[in-house]
Legacy VTK file of the C-alpha trace (Angstrom):
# vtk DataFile Version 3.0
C-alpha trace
ASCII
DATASET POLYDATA
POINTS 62 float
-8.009 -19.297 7.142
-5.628 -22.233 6.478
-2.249 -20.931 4.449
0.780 -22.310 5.222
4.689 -21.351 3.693
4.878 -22.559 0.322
0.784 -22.277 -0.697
-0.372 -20.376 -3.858
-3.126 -18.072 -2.451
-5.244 -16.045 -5.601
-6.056 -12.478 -4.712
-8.838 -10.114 -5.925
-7.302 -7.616 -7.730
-4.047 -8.633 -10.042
-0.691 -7.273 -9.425
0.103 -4.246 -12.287
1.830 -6.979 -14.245
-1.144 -9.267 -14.194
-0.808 -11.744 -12.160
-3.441 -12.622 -9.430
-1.271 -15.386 -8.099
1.217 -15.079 -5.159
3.600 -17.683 -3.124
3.611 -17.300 0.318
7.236 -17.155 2.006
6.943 -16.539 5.347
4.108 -16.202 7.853
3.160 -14.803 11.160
1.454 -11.508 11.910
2.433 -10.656 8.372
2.868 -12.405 5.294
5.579 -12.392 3.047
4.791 -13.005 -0.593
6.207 -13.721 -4.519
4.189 -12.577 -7.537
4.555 -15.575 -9.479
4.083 -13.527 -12.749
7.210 -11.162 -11.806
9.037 -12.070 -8.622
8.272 -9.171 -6.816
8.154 -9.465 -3.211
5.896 -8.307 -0.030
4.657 -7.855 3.132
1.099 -7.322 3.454
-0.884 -7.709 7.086
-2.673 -10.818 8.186
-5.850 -8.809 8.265
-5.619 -7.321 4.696
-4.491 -10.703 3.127
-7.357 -12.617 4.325
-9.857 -10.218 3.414
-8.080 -10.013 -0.353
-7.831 -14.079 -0.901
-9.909 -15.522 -3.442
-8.661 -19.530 -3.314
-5.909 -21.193 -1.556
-3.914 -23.666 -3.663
-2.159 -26.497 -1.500
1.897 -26.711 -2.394
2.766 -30.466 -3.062
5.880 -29.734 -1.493
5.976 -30.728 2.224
LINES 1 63
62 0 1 2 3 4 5 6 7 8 9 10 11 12 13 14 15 16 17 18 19 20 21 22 23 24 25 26 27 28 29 30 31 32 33 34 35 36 37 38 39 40 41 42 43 44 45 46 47 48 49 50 51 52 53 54 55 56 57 58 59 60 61
């Protein structure tokens, strides 16, 4: 799966405020991400993240 720092990735299941969508800060063997509805941030596994993405939207920044 192609996600880089920056990307919008859309997840399965929303986030208890309602959000589905989530910018990813940091990478490696775990990802670091923003709910864009709240600002609350995570880490969540490589694994778990790429079997919970539903669509990858490219940043413009880069």
């Amino acid at each position: 799966m192609d996600i880089q720092v920056n990307d919008i990735v859309t997840l399965k299941k929303p986030h208890p405020c309602g959000s589905r969508d989530w910018e990813v800060l940091r990478m490696g063997a775990d990802f670091r991400l923003k709910c864009m509805g709240c600002g609350h941030q995570l880490m969540i596994a490589r694994s778990k993240l790429e079997k919970n993405v539903k669509q990858v939207k490219k940043s413009l920044e880069k």
